[in-house]
C-alpha positions as a Markdown table, in Angstrom:
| # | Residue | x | y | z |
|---|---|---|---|---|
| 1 | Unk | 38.6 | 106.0 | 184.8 |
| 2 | Unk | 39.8 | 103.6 | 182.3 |
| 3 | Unk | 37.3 | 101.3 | 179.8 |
| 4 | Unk | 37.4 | 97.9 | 180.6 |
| 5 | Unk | 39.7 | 97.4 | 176.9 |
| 6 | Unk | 42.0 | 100.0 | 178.3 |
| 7 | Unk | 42.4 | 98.1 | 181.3 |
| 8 | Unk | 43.3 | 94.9 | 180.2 |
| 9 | Unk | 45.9 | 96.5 | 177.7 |
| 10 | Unk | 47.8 | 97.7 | 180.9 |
| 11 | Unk | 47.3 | 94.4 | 182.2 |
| 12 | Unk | 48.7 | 92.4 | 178.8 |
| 13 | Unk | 51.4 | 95.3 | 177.5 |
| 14 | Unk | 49.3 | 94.7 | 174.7 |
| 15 | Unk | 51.2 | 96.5 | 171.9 |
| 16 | Unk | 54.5 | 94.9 | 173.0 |
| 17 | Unk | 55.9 | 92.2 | 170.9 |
| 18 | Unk | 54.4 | 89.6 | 170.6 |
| 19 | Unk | 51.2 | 92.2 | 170.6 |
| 20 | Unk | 47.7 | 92.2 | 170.3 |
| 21 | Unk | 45.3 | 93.6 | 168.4 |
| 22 | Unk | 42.4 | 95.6 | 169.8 |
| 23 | Unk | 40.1 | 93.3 | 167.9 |
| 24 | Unk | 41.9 | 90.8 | 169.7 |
| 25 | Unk | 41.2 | 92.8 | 173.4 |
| 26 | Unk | 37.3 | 93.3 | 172.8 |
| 27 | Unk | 37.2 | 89.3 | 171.6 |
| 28 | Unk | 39.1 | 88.5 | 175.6 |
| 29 | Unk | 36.5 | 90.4 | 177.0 |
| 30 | Unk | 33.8 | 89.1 | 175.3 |
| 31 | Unk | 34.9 | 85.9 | 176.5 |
| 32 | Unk | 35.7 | 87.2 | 180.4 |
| 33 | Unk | 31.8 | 88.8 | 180.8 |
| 34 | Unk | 29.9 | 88.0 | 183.6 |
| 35 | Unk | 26.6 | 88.3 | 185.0 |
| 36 | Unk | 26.4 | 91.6 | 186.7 |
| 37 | Unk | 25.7 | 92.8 | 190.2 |
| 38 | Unk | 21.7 | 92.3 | 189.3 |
| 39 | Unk | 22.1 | 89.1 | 188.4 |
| 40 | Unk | 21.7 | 90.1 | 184.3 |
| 41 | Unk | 23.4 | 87.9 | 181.8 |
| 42 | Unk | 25.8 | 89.5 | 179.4 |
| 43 | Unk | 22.7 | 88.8 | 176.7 |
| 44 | Unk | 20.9 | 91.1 | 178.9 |
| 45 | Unk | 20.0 | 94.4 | 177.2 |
| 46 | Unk | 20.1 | 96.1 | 180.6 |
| 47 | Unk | 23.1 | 94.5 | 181.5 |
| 48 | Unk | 25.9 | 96.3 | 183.0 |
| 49 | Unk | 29.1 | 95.4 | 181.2 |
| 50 | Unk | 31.2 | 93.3 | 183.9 |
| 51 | Unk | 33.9 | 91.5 | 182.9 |
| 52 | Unk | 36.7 | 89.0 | 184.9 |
| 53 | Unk | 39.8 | 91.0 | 183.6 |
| 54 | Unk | 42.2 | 88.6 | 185.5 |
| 55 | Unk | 40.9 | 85.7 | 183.3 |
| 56 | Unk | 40.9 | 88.2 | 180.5 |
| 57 | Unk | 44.6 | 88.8 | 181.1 |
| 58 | Unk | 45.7 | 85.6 | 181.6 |
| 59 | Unk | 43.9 | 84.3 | 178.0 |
| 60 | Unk | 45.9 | 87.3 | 176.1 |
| 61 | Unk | 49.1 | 86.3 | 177.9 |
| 62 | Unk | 48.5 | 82.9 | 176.6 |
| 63 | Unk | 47.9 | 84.5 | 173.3 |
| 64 | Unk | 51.2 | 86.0 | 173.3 |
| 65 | Unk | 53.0 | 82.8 | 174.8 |
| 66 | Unk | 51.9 | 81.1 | 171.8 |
| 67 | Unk | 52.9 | 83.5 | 169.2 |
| 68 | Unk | 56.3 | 83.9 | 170.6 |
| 69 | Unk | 56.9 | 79.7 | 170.5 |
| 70 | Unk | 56.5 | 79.8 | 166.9 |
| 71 | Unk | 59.3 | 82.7 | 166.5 |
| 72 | Unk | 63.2 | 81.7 | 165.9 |
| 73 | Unk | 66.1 | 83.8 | 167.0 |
| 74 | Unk | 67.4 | 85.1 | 163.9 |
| 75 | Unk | 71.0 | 86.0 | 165.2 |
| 76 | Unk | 72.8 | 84.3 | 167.5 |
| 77 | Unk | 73.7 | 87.2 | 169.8 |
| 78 | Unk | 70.1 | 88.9 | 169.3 |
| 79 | Unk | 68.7 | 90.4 | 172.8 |
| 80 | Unk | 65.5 | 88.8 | 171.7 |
| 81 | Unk | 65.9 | 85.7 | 172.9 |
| 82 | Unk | 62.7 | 83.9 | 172.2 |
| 83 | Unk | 62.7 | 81.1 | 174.9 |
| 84 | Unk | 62.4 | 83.8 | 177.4 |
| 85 | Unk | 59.7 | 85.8 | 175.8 |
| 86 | Unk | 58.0 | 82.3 | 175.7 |
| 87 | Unk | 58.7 | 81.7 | 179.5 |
| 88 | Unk | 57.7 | 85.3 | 180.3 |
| 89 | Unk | 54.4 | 85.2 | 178.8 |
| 90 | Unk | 53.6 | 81.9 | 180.5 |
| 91 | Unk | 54.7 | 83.2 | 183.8 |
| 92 | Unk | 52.1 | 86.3 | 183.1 |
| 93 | Unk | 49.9 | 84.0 | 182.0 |
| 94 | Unk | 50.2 | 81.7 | 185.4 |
| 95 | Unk | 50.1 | 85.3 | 187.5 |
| 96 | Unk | 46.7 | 86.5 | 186.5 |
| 97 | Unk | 45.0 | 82.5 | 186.6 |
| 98 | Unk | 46.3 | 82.5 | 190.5 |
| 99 | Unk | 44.5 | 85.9 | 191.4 |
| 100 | Unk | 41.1 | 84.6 | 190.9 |
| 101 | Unk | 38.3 | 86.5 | 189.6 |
| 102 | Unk | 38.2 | 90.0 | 189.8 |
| 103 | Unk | 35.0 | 92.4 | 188.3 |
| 104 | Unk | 34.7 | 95.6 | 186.5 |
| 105 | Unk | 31.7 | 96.9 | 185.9 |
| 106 | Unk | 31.2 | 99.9 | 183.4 |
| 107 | Unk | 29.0 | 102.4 | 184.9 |
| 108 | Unk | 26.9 | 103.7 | 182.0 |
| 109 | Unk | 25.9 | 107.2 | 182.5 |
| 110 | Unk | 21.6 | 108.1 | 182.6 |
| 111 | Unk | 19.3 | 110.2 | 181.4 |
């Protein structure tokens, strides 16, 4: 089973140009926590890592939109085109706000 970090680099081809860091994926899901099925608080200490990887996703893709406005195409026949990694990232972006909220919750092991 994949950690929630793993997860949400699927979800934001996170080492694909523009990337992100995995600093960078633990400060999204830091941000995406919820309160867990008990009703604990991410400041919980028995909380049960949840986390709204949709929202998650759609802040990295964000991320990456913005980085890739602030590039220039070097050469004029370059397959990078930068307007349409710009475009692409928003689309992402716009994809993961429209699912809604969707929870993973890390199971930690006992005993």
């Amino acid at each position: 089973m994949d950690t929630p970090q793993e997860k949400l680099k699927k979800l934001t081809a996170w080492d694909t140009e523009p990337a992100l860091t995995e600093d960078e994926l633990d400060e999204l899901l830091l941000a995406a926590a919820l309160e867990d099925k008990a009703g604990l608080h991410p400041q919980h200490e028995d909380w049960t890592p949840t986390y709204d990887l949709n929202a998650a996703a759609a802040a990295g893709w964000l991320i990456k939109a913005g980085r890739a406005s602030s590039t220039t195409e070097t050469e004029p026949d370059s397959f990078y085109v930068t307007s349409k990694v710009f475009d692409n990232c928003c689309r992402m972006a716009k994809i993961y706000r429209s699912k809604g909220r969707i929870s993973l919750s890390v199971v930690r092991p006992t005993g």
